[in-house]
N, CA, C and O atoms as a Tripos MOL2 file, in Angstrom:
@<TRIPOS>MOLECULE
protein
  292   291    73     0     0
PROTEIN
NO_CHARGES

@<TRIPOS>ATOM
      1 N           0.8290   -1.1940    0.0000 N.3       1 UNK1
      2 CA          0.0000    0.0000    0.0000 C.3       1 UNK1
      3 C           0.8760    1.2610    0.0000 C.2       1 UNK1
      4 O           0.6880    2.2880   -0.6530 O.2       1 UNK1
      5 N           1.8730    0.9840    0.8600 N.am      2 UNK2
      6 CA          3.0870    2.6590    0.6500 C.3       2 UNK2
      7 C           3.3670    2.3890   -0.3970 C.2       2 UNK2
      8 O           3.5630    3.5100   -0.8680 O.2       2 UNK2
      9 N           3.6340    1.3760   -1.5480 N.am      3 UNK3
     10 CA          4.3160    1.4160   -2.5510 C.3       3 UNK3
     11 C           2.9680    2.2180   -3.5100 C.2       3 UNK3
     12 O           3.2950    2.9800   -4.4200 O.2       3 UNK3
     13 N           2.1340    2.0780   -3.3420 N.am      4 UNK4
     14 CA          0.8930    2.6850   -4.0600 C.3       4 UNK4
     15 C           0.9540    4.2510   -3.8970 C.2       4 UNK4
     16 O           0.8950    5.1440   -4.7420 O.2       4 UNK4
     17 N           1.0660    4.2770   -2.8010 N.am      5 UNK5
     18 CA          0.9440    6.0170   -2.5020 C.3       5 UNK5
     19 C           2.3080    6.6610   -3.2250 C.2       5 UNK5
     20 O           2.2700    7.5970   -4.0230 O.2       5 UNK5
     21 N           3.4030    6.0390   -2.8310 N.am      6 UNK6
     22 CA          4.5830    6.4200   -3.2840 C.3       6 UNK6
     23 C           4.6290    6.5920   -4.8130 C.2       6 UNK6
     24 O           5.0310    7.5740   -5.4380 O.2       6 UNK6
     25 N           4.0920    5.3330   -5.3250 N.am      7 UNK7
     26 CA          3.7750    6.0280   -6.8420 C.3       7 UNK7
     27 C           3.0000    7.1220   -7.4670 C.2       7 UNK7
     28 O           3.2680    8.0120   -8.2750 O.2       7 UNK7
     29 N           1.4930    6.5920   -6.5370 N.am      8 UNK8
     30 CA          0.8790    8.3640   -6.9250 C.3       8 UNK8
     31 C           1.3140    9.5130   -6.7090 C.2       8 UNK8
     32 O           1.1390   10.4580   -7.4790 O.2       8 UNK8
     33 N           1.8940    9.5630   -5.7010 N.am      9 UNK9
     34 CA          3.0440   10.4060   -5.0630 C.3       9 UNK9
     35 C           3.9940   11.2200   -6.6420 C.2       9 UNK9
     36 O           3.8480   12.2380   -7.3180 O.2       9 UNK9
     37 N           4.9830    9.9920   -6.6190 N.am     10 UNK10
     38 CA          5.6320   10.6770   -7.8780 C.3      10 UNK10
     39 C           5.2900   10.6830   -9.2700 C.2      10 UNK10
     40 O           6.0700   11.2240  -10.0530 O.2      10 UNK10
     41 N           3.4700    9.7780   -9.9890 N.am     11 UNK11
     42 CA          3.1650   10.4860  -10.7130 C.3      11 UNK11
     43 C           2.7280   11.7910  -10.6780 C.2      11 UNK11
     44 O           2.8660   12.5630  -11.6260 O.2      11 UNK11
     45 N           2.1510   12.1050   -9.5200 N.am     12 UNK12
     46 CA          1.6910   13.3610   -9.7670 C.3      12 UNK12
     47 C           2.2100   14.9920   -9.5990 C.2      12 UNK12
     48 O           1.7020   16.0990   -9.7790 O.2      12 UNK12
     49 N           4.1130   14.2210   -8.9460 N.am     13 UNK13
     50 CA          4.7660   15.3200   -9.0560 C.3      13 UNK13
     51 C           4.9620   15.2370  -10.6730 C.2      13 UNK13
     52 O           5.1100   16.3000  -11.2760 O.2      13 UNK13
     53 N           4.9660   14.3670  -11.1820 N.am     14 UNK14
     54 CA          5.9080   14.4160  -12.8880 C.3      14 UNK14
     55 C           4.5150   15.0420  -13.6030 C.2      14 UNK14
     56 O           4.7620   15.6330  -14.6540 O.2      14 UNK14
     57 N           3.3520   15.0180  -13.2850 N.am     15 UNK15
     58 CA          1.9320   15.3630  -13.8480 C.3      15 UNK15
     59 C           2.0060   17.1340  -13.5810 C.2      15 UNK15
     60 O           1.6710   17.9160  -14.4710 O.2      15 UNK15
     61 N           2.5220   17.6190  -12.1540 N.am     16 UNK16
     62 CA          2.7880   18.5220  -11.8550 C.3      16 UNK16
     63 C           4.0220   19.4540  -12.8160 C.2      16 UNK16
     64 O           3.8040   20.5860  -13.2500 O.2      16 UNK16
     65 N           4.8270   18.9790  -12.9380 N.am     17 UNK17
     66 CA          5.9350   19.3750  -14.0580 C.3      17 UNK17
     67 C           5.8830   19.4360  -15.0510 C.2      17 UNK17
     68 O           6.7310   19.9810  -15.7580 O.2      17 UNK17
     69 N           4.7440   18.8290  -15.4810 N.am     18 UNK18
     70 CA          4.4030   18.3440  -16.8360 C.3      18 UNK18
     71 C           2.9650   19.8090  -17.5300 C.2      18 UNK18
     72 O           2.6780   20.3210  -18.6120 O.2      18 UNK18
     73 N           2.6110   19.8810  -16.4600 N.am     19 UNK19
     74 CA          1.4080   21.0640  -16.4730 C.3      19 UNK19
     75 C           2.2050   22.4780  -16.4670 C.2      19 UNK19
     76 O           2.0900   23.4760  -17.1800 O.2      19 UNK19
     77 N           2.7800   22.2680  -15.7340 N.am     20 UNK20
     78 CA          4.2330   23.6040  -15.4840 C.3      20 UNK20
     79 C           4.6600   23.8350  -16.7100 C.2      20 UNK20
     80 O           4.4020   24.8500  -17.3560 O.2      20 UNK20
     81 N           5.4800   22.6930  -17.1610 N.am     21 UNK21
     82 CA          5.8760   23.0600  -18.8510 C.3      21 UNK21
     83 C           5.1680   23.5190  -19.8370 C.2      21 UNK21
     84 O           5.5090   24.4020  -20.6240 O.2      21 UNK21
     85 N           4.0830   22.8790  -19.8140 N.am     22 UNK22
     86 CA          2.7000   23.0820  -20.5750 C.3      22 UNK22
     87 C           2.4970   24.5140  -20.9150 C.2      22 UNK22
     88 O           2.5610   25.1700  -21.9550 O.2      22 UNK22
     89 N           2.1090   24.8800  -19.1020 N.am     23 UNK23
     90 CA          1.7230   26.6570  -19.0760 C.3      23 UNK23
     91 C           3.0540   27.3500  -19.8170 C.2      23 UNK23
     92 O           3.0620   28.0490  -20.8310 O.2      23 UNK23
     93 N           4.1130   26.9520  -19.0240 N.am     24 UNK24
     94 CA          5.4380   27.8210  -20.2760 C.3      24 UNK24
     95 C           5.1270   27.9030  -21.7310 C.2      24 UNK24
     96 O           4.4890   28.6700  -22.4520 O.2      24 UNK24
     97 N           5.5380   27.2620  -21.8190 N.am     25 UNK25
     98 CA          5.3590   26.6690  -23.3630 C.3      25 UNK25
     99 C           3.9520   27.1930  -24.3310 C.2      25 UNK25
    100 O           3.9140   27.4030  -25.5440 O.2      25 UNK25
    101 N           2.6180   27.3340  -23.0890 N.am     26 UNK26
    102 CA          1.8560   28.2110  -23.7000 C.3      26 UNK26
    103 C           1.9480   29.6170  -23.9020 C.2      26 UNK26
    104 O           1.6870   30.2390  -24.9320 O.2      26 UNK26
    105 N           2.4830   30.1980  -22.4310 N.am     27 UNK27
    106 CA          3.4300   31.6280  -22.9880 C.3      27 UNK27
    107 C           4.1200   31.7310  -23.6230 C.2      27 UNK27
    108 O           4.3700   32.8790  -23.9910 O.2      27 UNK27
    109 N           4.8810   30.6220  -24.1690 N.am     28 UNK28
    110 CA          5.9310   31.0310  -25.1720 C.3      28 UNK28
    111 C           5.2050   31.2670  -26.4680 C.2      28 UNK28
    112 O           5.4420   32.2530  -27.1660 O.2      28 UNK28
    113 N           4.3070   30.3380  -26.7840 N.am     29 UNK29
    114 CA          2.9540   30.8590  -28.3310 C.3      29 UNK29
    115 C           2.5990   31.8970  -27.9080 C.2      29 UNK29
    116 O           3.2080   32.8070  -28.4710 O.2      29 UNK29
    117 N           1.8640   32.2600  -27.1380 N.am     30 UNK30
    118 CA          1.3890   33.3430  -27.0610 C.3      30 UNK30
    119 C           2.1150   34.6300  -27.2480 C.2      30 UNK30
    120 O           1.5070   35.5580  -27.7820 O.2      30 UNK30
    121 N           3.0420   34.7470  -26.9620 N.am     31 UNK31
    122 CA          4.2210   36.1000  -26.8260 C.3      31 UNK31
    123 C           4.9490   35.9570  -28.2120 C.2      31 UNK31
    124 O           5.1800   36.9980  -28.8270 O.2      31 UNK31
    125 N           5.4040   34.5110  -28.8620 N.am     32 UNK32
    126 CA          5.4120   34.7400  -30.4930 C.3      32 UNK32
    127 C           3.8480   35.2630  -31.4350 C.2      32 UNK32
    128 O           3.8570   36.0980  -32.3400 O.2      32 UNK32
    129 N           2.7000   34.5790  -30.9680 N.am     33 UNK33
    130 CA          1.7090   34.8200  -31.5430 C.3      33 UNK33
    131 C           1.2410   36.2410  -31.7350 C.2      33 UNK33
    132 O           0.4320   36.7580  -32.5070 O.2      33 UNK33
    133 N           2.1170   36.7580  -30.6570 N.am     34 UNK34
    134 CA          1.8250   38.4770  -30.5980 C.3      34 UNK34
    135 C           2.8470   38.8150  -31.4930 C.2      34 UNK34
    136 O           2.4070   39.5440  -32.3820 O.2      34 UNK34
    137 N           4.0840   38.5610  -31.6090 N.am     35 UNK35
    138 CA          4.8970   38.6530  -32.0190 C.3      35 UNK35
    139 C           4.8340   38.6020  -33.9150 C.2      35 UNK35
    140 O           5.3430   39.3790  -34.7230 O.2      35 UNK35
    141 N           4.0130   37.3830  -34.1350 N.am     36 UNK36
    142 CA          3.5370   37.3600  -35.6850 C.3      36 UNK36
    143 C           2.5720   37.9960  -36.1770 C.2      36 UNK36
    144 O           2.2160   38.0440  -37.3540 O.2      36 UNK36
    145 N           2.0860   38.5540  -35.1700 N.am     37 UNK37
    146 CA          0.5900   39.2720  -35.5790 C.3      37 UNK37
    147 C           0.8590   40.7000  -35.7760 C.2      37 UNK37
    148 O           0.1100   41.3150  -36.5350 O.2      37 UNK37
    149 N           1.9530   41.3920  -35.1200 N.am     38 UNK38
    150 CA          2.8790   42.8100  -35.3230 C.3      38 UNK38
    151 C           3.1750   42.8250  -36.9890 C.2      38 UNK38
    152 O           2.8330   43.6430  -37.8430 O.2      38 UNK38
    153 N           3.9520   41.5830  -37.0880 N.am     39 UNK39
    154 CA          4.9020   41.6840  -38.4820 C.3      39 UNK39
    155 C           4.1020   41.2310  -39.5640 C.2      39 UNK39
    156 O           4.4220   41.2350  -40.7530 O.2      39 UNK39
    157 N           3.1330   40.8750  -39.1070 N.am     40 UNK40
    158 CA          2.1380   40.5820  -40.4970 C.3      40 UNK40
    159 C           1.5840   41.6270  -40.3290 C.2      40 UNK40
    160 O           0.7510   41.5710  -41.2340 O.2      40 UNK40
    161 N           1.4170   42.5910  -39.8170 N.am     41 UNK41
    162 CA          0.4460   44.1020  -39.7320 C.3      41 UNK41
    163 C           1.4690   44.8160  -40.6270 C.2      41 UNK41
    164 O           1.2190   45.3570  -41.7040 O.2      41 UNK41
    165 N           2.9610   44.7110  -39.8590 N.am     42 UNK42
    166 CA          4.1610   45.5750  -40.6800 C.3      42 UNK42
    167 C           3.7680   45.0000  -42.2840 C.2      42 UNK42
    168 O           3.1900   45.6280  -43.1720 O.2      42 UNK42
    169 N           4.1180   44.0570  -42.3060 N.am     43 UNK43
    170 CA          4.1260   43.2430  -44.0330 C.3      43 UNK43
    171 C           2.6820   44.1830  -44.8500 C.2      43 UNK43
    172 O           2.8070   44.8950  -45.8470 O.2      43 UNK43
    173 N           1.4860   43.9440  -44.1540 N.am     44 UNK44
    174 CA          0.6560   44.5950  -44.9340 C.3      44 UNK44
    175 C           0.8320   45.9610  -45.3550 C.2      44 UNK44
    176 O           0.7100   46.4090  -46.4950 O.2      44 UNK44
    177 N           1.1770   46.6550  -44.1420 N.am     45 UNK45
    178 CA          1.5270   48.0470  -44.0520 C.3      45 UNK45
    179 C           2.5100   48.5650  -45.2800 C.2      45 UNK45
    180 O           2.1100   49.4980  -45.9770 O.2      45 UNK45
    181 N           3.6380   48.0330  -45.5100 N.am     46 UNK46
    182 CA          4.4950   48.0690  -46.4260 C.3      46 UNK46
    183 C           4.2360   47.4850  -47.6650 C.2      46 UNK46
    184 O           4.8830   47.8900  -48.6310 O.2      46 UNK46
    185 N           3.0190   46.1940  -47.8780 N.am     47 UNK47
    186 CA          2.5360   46.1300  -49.1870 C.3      47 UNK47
    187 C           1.9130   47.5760  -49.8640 C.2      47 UNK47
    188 O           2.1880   48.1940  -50.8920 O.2      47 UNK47
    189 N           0.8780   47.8070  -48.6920 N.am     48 UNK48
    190 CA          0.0240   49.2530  -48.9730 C.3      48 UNK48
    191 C           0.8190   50.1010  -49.5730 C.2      48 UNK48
    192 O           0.7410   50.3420  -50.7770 O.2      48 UNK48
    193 N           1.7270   50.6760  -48.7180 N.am     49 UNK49
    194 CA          2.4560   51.5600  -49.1690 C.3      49 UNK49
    195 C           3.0920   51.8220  -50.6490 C.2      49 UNK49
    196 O           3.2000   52.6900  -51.5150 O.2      49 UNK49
    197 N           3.5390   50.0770  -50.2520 N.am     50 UNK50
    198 CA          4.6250   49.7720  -51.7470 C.3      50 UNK50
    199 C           2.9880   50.0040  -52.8480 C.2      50 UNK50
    200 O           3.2530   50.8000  -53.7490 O.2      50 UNK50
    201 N           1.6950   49.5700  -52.9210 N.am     51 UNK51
    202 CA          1.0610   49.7350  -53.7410 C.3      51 UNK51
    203 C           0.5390   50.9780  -53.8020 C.2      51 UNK51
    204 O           0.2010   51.3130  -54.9370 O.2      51 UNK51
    205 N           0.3130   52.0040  -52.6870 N.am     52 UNK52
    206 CA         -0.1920   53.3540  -52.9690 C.3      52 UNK52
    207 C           1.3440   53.8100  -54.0620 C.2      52 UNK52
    208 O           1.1730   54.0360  -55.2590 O.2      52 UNK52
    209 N           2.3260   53.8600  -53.6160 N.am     53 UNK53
    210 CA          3.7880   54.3000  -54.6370 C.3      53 UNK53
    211 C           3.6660   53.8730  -55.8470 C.2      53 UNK53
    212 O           4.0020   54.7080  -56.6870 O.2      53 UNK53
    213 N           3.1620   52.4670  -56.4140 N.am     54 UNK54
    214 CA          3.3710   52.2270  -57.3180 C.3      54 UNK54
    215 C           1.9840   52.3600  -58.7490 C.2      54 UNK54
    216 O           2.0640   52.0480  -59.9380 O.2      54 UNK54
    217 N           1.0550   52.8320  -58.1060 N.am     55 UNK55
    218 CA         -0.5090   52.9240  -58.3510 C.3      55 UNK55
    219 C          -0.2550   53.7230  -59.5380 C.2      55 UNK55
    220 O          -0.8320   53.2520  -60.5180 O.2      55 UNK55
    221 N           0.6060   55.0730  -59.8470 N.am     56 UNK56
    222 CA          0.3370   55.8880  -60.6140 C.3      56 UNK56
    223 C           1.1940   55.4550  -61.8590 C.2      56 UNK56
    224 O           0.9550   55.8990  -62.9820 O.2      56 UNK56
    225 N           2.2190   54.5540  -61.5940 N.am     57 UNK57
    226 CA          3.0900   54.0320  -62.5970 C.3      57 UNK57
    227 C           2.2350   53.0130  -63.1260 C.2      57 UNK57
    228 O           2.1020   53.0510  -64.3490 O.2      57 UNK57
    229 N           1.6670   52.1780  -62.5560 N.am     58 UNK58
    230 CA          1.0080   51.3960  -63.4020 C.3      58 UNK58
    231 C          -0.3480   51.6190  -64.3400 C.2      58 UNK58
    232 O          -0.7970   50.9860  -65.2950 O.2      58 UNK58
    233 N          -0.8390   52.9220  -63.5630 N.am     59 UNK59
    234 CA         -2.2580   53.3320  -64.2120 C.3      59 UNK59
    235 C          -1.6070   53.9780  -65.3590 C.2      59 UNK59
    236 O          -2.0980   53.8090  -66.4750 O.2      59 UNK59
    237 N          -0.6450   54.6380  -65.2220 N.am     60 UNK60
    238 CA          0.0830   55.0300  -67.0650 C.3      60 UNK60
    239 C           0.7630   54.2720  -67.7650 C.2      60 UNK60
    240 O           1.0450   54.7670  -68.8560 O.2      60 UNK60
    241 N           1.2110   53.1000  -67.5580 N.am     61 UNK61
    242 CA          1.3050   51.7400  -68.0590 C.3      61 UNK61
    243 C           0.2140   51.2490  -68.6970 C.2      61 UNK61
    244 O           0.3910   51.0470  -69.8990 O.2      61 UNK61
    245 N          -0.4940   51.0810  -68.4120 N.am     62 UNK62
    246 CA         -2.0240   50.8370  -68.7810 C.3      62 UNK62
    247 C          -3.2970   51.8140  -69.6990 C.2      62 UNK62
    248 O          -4.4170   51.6980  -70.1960 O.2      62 UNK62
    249 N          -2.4430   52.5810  -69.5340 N.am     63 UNK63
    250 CA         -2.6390   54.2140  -70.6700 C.3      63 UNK63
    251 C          -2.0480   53.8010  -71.4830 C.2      63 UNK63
    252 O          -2.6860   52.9110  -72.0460 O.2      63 UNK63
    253 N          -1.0840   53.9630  -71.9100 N.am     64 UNK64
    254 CA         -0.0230   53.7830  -72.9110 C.3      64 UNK64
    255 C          -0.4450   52.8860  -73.7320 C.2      64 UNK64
    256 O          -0.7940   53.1020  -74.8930 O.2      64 UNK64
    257 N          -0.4310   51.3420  -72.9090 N.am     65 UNK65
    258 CA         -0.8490   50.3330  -73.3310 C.3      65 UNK65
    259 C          -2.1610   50.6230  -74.2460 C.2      65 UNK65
    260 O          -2.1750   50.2110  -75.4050 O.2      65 UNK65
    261 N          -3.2230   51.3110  -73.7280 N.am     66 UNK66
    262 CA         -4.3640   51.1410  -74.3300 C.3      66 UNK66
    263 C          -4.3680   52.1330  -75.6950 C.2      66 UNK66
    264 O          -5.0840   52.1330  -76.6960 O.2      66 UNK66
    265 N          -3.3040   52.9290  -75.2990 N.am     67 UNK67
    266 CA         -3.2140   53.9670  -76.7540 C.3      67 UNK67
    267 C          -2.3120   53.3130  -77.9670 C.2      67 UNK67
    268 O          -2.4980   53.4610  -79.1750 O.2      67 UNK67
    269 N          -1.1990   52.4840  -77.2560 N.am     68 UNK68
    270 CA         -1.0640   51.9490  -78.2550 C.3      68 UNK68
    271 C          -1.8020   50.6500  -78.9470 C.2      68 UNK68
    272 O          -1.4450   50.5190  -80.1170 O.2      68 UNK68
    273 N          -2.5750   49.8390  -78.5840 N.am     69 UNK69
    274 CA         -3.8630   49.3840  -78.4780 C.3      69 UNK69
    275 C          -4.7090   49.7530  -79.6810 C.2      69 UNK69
    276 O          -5.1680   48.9330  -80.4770 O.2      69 UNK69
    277 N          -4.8500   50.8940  -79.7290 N.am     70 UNK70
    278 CA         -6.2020   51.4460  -80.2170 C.3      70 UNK70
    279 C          -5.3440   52.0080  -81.6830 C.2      70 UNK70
    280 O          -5.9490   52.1340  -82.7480 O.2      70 UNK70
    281 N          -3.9290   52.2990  -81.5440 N.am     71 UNK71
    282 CA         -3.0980   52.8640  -82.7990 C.3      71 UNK71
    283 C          -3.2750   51.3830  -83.5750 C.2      71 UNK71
    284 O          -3.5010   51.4390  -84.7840 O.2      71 UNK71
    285 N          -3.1850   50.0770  -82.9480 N.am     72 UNK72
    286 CA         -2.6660   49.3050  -83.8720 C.3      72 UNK72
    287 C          -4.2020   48.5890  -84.2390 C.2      72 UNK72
    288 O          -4.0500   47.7210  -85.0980 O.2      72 UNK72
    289 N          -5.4920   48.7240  -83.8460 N.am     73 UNK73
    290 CA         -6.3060   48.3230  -84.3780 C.3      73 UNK73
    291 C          -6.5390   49.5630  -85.7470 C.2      73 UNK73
    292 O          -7.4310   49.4020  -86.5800 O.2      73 UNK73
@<TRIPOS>BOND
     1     1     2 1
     2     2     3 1
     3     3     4 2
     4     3     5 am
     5     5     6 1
     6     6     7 1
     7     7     8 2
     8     7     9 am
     9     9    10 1
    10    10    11 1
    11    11    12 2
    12    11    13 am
    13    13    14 1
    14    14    15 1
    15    15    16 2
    16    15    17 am
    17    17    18 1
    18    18    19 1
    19    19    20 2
    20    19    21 am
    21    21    22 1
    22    22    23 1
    23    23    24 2
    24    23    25 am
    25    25    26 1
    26    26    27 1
    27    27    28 2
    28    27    29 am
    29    29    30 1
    30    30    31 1
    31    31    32 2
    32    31    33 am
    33    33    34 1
    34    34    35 1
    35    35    36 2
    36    35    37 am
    37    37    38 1
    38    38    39 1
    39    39    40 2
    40    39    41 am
    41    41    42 1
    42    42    43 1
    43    43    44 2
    44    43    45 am
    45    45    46 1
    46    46    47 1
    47    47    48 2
    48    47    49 am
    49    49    50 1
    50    50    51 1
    51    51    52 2
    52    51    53 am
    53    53    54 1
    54    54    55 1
    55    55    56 2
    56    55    57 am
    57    57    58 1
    58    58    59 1
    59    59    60 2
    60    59    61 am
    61    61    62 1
    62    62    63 1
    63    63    64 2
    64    63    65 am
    65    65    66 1
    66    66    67 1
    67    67    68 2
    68    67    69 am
    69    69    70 1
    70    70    71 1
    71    71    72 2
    72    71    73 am
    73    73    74 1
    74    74    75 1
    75    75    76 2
    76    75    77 am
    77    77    78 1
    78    78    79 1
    79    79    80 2
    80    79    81 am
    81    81    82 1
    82    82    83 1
    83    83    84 2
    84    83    85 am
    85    85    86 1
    86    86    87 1
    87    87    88 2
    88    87    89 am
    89    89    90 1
    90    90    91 1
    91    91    92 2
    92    91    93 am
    93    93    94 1
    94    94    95 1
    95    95    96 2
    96    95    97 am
    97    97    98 1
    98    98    99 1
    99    99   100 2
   100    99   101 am
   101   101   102 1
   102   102   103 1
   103   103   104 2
   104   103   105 am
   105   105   106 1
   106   106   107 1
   107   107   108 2
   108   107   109 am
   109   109   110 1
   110   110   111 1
   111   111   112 2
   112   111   113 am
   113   113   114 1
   114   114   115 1
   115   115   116 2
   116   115   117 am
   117   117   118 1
   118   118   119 1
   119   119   120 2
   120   119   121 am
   121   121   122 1
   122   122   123 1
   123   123   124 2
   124   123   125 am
   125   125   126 1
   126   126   127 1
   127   127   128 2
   128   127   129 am
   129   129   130 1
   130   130   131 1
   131   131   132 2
   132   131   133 am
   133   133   134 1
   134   134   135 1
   135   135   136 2
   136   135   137 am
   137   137   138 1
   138   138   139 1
   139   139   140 2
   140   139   141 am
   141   141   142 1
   142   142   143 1
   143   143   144 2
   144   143   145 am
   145   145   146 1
   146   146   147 1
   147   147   148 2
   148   147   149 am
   149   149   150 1
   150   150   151 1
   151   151   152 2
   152   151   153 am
   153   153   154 1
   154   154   155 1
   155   155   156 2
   156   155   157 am
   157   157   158 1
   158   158   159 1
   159   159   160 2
   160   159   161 am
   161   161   162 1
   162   162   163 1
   163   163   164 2
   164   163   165 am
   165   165   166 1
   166   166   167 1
   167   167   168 2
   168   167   169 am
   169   169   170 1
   170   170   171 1
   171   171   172 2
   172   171   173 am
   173   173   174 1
   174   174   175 1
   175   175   176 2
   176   175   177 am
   177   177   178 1
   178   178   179 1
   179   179   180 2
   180   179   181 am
   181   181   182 1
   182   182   183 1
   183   183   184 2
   184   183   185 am
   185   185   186 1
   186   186   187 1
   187   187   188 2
   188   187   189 am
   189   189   190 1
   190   190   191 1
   191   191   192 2
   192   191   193 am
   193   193   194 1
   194   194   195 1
   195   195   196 2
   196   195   197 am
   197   197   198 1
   198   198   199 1
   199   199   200 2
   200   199   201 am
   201   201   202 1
   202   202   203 1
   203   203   204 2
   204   203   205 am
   205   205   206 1
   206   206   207 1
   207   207   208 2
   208   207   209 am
   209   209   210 1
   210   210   211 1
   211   211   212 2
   212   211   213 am
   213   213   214 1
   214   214   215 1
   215   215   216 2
   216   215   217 am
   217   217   218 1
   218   218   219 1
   219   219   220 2
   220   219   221 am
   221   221   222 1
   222   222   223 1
   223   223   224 2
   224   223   225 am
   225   225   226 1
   226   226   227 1
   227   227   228 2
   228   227   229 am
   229   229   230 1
   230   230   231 1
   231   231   232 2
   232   231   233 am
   233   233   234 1
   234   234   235 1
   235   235   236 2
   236   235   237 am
   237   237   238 1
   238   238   239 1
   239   239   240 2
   240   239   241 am
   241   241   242 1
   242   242   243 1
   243   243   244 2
   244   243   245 am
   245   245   246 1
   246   246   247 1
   247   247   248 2
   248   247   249 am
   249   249   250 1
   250   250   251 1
   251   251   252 2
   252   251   253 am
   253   253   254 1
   254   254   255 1
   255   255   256 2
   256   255   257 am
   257   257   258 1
   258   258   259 1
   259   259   260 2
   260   259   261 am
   261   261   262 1
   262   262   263 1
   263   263   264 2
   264   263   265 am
   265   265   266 1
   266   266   267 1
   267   267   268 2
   268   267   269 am
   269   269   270 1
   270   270   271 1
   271   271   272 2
   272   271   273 am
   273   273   274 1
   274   274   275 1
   275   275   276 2
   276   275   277 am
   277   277   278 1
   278   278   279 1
   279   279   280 2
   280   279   281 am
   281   281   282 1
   282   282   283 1
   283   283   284 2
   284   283   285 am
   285   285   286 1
   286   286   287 1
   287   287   288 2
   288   287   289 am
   289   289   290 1
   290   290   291 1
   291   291   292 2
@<TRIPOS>SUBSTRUCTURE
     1 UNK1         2 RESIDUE 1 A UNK
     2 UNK2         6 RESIDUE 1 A UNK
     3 UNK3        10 RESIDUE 1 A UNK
     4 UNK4        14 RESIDUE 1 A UNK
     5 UNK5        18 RESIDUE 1 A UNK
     6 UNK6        22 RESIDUE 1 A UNK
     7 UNK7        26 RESIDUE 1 A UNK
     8 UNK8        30 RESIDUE 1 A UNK
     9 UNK9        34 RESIDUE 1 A UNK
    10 UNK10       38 RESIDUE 1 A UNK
    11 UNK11       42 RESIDUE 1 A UNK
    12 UNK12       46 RESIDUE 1 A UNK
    13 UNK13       50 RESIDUE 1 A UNK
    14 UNK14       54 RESIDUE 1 A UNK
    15 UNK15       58 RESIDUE 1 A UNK
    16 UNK16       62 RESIDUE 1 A UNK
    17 UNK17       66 RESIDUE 1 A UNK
    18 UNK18       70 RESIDUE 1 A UNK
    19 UNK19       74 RESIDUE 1 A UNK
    20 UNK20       78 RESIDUE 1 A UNK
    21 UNK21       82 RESIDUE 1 A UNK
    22 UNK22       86 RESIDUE 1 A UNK
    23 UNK23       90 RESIDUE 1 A UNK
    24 UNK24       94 RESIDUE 1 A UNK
    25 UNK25       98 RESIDUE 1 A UNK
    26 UNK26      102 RESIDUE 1 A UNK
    27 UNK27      106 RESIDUE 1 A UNK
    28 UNK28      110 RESIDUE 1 A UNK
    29 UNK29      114 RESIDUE 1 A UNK
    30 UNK30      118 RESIDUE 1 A UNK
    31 UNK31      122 RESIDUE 1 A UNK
    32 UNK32      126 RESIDUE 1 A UNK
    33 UNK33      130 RESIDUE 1 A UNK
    34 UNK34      134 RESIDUE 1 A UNK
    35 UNK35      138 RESIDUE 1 A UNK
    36 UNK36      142 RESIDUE 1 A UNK
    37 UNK37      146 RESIDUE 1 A UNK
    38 UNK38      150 RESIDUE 1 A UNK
    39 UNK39      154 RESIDUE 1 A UNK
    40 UNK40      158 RESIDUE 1 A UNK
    41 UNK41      162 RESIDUE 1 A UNK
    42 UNK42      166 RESIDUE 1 A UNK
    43 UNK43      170 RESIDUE 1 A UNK
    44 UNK44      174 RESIDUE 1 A UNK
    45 UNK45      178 RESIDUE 1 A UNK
    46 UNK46      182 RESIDUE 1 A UNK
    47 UNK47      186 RESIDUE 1 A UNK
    48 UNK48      190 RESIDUE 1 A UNK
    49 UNK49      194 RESIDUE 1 A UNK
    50 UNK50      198 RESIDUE 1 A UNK
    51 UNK51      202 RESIDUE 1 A UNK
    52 UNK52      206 RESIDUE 1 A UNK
    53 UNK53      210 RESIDUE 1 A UNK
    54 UNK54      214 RESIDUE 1 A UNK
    55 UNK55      218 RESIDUE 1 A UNK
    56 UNK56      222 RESIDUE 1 A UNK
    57 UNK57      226 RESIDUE 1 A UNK
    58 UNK58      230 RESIDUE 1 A UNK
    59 UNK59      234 RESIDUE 1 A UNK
    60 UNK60      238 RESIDUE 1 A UNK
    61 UNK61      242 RESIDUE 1 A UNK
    62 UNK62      246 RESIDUE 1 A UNK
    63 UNK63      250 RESIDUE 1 A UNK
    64 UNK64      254 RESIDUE 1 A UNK
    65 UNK65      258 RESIDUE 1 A UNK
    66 UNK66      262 RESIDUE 1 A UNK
    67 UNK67      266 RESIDUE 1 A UNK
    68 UNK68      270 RESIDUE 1 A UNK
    69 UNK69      274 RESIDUE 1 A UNK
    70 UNK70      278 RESIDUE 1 A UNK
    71 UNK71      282 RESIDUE 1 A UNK
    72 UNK72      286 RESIDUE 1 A UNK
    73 UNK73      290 RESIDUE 1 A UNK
């Protein structure tokens, strides 16, 4: 019977350690998860940008295009 207790005993310290790691390990996602959710905001942010900059070059690209377009029909 002590050998019984003694085991529940030290499963439930290793169950205890094991929950411990767990919770770490869930802060550790969480604090990257914040962490990826910044730089995918940055990434969009800098697509935007890069596409508000590049908006007027391509809409006269697309001018051009259509004038020469319309010369060769």
């Amino acid at each position: 019977m002590i050998d019984f207790f003694n085991d529940m005993k030290k499963l439930l310290s290793e169950l205890t350690e094991e929950i411990d790691t767990l919770k770490l390990n869930v802060e550790r996602v969480q604090t990257e998860a914040k962490k990826a959710e910044r730089t995918g905001q940055d990434i969009q942010r800098k697509v935007t940008e890069f596409q508000v900059a590049t908006q007027p070059k391509i809409d006269k690209i697309n001018e051009l295009v259509e004038k020469i377009n319309k010369k060769a029909d």
